[in-house]
PyMOL Python script that loads the backbone (N, CA, C, O; Angstrom):
from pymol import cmd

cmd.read_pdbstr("""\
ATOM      1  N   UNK A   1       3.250  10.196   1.770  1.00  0.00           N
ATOM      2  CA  UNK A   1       4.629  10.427   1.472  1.00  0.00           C
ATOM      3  C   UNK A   1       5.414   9.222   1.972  1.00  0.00           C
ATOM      4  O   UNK A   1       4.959   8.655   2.965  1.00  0.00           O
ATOM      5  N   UNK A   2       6.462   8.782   1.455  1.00  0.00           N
ATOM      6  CA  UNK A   2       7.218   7.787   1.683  1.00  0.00           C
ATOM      7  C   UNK A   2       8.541   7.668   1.306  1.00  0.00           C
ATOM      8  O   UNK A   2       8.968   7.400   0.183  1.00  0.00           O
ATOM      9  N   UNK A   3       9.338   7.948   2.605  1.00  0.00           N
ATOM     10  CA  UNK A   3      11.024   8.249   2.255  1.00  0.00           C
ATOM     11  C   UNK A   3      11.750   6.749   2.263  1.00  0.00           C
ATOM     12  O   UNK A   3      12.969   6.665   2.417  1.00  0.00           O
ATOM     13  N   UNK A   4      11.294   6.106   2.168  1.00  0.00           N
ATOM     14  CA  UNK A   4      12.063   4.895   2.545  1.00  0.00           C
ATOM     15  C   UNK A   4      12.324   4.303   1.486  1.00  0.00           C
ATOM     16  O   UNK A   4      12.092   5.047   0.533  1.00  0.00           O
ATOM     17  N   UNK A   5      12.673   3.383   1.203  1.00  0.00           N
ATOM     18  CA  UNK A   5      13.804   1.824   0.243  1.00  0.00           C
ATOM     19  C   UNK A   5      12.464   0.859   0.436  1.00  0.00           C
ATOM     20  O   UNK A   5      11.764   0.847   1.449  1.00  0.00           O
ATOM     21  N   UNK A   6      12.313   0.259  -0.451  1.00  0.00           N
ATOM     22  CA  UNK A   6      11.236  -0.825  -0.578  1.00  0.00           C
ATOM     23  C   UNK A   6      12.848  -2.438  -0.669  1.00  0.00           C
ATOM     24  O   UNK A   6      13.783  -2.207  -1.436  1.00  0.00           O
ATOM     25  N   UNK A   7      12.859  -3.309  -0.144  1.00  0.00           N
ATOM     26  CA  UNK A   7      13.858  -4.513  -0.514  1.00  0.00           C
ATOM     27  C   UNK A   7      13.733  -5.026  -1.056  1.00  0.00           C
ATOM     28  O   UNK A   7      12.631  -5.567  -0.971  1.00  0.00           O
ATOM     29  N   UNK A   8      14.702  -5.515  -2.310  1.00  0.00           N
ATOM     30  CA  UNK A   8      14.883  -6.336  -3.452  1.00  0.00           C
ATOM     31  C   UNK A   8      13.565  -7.125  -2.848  1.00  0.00           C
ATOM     32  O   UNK A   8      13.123  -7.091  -1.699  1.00  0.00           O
ATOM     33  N   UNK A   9      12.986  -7.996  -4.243  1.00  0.00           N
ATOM     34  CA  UNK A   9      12.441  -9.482  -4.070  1.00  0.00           C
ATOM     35  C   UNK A   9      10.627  -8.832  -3.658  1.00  0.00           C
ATOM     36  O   UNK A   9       9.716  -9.555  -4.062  1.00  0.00           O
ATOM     37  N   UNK A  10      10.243  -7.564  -2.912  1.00  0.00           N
ATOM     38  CA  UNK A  10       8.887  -7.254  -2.927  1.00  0.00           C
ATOM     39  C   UNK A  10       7.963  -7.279  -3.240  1.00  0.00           C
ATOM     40  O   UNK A  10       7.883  -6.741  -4.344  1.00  0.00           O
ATOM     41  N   UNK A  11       7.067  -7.630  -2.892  1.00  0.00           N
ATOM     42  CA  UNK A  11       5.618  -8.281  -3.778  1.00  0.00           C
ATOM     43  C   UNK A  11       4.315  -7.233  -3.997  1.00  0.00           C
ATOM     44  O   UNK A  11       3.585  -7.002  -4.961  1.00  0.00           O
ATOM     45  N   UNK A  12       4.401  -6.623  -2.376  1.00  0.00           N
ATOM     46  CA  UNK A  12       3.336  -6.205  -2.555  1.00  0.00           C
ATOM     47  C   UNK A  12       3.626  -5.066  -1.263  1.00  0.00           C
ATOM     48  O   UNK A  12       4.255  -5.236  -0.218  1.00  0.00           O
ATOM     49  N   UNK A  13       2.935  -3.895  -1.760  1.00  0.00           N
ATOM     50  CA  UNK A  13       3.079  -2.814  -0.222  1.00  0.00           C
ATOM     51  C   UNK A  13       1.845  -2.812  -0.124  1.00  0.00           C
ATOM     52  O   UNK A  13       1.199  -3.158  -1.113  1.00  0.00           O
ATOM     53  N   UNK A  14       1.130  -2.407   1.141  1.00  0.00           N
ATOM     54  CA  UNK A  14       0.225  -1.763   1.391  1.00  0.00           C
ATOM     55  C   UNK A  14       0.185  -0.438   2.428  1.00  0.00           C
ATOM     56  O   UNK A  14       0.772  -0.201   3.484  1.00  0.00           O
ATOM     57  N   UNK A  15      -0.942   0.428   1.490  1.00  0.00           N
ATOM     58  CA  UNK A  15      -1.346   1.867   1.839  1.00  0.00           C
ATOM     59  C   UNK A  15      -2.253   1.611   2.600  1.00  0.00           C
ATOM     60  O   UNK A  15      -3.064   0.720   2.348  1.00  0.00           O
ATOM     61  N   UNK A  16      -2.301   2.389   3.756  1.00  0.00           N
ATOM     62  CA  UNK A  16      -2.978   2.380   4.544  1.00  0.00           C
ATOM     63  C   UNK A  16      -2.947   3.742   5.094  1.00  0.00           C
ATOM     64  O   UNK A  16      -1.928   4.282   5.526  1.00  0.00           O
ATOM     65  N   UNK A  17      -4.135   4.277   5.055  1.00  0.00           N
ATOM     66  CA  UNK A  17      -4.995   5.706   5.625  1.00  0.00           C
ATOM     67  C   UNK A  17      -5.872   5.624   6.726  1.00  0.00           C
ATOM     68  O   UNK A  17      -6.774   4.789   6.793  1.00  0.00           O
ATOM     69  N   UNK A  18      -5.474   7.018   8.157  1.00  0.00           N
ATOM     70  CA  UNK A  18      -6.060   6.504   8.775  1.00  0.00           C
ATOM     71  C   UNK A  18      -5.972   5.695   9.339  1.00  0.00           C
ATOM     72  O   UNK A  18      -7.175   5.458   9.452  1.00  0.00           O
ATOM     73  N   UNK A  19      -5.303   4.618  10.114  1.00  0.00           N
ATOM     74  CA  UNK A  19      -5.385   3.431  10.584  1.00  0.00           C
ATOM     75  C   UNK A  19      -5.644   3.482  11.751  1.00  0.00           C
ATOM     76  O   UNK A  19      -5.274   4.447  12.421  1.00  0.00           O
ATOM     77  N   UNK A  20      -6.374   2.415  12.306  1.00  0.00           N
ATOM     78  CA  UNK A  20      -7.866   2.031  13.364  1.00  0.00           C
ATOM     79  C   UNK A  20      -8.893   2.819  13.078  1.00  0.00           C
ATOM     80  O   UNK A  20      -9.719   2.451  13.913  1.00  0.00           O
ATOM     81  N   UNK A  21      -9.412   3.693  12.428  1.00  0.00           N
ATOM     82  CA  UNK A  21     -10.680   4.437  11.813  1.00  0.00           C
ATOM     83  C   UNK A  21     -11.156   2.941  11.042  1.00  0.00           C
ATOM     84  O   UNK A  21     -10.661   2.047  10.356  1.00  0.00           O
ATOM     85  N   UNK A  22     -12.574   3.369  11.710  1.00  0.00           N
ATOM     86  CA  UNK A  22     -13.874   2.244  10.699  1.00  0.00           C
ATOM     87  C   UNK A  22     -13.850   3.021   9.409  1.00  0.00           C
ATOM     88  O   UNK A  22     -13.497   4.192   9.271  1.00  0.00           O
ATOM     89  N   UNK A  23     -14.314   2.121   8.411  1.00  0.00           N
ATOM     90  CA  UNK A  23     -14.728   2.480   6.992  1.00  0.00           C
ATOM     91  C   UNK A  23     -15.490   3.462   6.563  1.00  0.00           C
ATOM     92  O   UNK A  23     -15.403   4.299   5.665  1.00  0.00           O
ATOM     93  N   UNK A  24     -16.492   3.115   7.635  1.00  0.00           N
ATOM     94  CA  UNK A  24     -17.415   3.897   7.589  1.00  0.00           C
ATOM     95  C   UNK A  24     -17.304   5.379   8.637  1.00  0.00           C
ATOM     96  O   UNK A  24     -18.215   6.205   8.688  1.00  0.00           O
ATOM     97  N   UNK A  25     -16.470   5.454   9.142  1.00  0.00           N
ATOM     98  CA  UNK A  25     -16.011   7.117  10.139  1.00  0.00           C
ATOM     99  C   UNK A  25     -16.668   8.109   8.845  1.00  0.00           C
ATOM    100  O   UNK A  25     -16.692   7.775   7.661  1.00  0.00           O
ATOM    101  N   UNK A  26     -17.055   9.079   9.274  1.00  0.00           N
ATOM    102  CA  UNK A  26     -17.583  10.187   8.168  1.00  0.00           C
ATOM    103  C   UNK A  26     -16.336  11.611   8.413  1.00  0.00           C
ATOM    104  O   UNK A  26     -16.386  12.707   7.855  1.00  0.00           O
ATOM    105  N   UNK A  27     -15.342  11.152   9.364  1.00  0.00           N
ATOM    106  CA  UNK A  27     -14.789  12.752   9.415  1.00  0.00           C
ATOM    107  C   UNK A  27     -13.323  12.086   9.045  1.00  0.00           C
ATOM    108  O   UNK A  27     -12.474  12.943   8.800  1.00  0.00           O
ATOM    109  N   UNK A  28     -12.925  10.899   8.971  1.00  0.00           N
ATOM    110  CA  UNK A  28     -11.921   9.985   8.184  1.00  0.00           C
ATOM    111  C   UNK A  28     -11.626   8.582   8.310  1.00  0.00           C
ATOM    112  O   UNK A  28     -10.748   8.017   8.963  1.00  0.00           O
ATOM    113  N   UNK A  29     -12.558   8.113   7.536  1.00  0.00           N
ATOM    114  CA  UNK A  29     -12.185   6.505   7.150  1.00  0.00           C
ATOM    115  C   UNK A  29     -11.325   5.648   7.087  1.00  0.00           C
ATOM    116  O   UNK A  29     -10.473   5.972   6.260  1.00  0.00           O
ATOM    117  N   UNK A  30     -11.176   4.942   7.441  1.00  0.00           N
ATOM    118  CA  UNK A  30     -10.209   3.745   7.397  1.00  0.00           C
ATOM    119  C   UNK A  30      -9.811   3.392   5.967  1.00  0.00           C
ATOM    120  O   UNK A  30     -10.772   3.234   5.215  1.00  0.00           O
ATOM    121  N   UNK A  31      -8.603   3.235   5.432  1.00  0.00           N
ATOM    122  CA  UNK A  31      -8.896   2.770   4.474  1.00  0.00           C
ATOM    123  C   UNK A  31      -7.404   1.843   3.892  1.00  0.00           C
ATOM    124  O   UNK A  31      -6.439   2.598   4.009  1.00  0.00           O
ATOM    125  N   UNK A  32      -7.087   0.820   3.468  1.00  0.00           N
ATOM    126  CA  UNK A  32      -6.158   0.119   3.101  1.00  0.00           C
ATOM    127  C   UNK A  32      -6.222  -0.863   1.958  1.00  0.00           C
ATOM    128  O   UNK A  32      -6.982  -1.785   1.659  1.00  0.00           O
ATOM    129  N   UNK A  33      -4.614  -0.060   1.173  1.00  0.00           N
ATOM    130  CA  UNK A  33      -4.897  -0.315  -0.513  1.00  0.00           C
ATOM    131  C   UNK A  33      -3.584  -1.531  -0.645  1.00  0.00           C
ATOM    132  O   UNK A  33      -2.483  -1.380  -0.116  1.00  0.00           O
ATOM    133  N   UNK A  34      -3.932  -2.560  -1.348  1.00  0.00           N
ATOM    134  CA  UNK A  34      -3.017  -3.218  -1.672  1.00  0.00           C
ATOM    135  C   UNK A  34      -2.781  -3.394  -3.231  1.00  0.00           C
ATOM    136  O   UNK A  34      -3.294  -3.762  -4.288  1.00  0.00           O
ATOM    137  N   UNK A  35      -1.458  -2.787  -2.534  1.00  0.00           N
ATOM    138  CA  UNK A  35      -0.585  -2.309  -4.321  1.00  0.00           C
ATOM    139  C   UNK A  35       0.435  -3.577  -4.760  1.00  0.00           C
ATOM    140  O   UNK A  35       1.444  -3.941  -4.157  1.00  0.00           O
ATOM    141  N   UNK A  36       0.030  -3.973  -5.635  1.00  0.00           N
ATOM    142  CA  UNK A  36       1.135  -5.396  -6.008  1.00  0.00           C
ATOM    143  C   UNK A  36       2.036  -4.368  -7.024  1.00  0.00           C
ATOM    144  O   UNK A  36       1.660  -3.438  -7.737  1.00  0.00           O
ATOM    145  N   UNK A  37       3.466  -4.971  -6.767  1.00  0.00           N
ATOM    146  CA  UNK A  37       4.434  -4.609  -7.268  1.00  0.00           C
ATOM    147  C   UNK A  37       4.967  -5.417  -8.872  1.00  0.00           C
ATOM    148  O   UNK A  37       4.721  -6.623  -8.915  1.00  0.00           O
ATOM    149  N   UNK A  38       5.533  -4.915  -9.903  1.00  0.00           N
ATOM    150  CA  UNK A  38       6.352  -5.650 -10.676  1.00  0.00           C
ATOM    151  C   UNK A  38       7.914  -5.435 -10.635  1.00  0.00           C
ATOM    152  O   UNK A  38       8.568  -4.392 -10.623  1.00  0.00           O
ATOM    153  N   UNK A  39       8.324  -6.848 -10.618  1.00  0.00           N
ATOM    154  CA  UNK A  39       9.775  -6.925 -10.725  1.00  0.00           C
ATOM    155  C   UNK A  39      10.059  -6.150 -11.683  1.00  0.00           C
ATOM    156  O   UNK A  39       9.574  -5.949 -12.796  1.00  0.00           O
ATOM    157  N   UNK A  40      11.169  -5.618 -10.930  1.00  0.00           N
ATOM    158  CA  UNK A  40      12.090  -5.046 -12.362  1.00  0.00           C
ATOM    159  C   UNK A  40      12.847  -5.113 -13.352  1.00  0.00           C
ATOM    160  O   UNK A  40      14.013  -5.508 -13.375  1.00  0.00           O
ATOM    161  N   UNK A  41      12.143  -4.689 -14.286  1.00  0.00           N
ATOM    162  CA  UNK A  41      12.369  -5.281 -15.536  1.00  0.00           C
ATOM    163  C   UNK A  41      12.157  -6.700 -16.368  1.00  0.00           C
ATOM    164  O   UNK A  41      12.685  -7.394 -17.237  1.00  0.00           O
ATOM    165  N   UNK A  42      10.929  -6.637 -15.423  1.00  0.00           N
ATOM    166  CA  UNK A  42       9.588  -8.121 -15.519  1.00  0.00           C
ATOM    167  C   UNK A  42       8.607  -7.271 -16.457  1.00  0.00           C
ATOM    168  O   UNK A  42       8.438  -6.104 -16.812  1.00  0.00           O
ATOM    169  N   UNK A  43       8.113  -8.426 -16.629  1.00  0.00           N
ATOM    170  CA  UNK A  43       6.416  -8.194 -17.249  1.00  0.00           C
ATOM    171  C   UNK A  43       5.235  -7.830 -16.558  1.00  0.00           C
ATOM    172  O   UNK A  43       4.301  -7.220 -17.079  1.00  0.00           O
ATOM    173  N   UNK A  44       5.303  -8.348 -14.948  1.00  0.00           N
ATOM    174  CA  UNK A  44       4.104  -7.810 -14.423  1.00  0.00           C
ATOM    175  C   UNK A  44       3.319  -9.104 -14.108  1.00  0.00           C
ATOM    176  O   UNK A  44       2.512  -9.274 -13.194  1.00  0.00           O
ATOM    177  N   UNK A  45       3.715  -9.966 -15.037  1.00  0.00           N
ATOM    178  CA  UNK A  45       3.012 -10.992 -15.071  1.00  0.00           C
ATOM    179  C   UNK A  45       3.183 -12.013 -14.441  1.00  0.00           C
ATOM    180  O   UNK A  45       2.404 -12.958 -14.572  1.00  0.00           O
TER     181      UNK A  45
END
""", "prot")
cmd.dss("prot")
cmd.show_as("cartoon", "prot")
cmd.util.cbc("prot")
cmd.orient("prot")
């Protein structure tokens, strides 16, 4: 969940689950996603 404002000009967020858990933990893993953003009302590209 995420209540917050991301700021003009953003590139990229990252998700992150878990954090300091190894990858490998079997009862919850570490895990961190990097989400690239597109400008708005860009191409993406």
């Amino acid at each position: 969940m995420f209540l917050g404002s991301v700021p003009p000009g953003t590139t990229e967020l990252t998700l992150v689950l878990n954090d300091g858990s190894e990858s490998d933990n079997s009862i919850g893993p570490g895990l961190s996603i990097k989400l690239p953003l597109a400008v708005a009302g860009g191409t993406g590209t």
